[in-house]
C-alpha positions as CSV (number, residue, x, y, z in Angstrom):
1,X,210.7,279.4,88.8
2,X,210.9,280.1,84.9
3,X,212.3,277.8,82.7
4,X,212.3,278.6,78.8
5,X,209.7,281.1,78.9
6,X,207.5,278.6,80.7
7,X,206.2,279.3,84.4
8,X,207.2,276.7,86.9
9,X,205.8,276.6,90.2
10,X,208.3,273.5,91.6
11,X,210.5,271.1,89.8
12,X,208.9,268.3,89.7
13,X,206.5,269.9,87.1
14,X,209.5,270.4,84.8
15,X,210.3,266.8,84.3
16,X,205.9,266.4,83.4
17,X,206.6,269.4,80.9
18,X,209.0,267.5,79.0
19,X,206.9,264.5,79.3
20,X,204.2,266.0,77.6
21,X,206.5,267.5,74.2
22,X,207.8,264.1,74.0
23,X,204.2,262.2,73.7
24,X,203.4,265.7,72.0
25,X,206.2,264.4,69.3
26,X,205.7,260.9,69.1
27,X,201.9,261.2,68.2
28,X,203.0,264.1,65.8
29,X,205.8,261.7,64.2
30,X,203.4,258.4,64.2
31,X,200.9,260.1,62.2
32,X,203.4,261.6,59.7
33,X,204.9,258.6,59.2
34,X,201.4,256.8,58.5
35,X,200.4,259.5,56.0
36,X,203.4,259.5,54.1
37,X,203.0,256.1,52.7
38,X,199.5,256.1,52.0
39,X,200.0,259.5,50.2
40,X,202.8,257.6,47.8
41,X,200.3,254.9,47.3
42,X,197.3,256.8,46.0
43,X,199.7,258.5,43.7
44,X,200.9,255.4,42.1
45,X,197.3,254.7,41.8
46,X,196.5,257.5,40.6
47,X,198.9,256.9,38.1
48,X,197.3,253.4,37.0
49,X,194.1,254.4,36.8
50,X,195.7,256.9,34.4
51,X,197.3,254.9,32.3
52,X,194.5,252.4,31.9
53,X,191.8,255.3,31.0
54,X,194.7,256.5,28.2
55,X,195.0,253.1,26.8
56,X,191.3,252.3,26.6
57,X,190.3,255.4,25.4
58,X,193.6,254.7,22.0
59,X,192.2,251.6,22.0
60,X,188.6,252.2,21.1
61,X,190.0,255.0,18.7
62,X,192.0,252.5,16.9
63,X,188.7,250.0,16.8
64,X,186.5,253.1,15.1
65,X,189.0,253.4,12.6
66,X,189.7,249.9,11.9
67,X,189.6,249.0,8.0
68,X,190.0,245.6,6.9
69,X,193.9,245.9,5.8
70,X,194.9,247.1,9.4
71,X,197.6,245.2,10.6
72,X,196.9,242.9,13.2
73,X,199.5,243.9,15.8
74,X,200.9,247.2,16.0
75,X,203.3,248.6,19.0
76,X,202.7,252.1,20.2
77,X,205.0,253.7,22.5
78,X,203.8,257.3,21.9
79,X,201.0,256.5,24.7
80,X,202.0,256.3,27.9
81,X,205.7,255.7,29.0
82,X,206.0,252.0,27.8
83,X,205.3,249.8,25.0
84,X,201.6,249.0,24.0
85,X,201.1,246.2,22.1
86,X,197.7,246.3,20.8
87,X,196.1,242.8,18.9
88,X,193.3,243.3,16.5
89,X,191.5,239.9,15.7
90,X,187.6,239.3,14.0
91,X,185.7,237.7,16.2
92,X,182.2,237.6,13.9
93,X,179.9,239.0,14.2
94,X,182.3,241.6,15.9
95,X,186.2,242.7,15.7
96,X,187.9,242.0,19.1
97,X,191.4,245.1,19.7
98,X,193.2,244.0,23.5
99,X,195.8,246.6,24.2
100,X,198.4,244.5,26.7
101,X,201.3,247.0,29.0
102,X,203.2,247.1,32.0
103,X,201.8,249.3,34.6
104,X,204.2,251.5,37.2
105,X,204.3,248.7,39.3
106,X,205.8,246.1,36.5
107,X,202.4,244.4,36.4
108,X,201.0,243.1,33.0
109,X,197.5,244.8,32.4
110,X,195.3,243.8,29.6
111,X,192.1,245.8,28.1
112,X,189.6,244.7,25.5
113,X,187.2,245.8,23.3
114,X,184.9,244.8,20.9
115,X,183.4,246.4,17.7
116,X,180.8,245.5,15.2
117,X,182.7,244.6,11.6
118,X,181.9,246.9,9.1
């Protein structure tokens, strides 16, 4: 007996056929739909860790160019896709610059860095 291209030598092998293409699809769709949302995760990661490394890396830029008649809070938004408020204060013997944000996930992240005053 042939059934759909697929040699059949009685029927009760054609009901074990199907059988086996719907375990077949249920281990292909279980995976998938594990992968998927771990793959979405590292991106937004990803995308964190991004934004952190851009922020600290302004941040220290903004501390080597500190003079003394720097404002003490400035607001980028030329940096990443939201507001940085970054806080310049002397700390002696050093300068202390925190950069504060909301990450992709509406978290508040804070960096800081300290300089040696000039």
């Amino acid at each position: 007996m042939v059934r759909g291209g697929v040699t059949l030598k009685n029927n009760n092998e054609a009901g074990y056929f199907l059988f086996e293409v719907m375990i077949g699809t249920f281990i292909l769709l279980s995976v998938l739909l594990s992968i998927l949302p771990l793959v979405q995760q590292l991106k937004i990661e990803n995308h964190k860790l991004l934004e952190r490394t851009i922020v600290t890396h302004k941040l220290y830029d903004s501390l080597l160019l500190l003079n003394e008649s720097s404002p003490a809070d400035i607001t980028y938004t030329d940096w990443i896709n939201t507001n940085v408020v970054v806080t310049i204060r002397p700390v002696p013997p050093y300068w202390k610059g925190c950069a504060n944000w909301d990450n992709v996930k509406s978290d508040s992240e804070q960096v800081c860095l300290y300089s040696y005053q000039k």
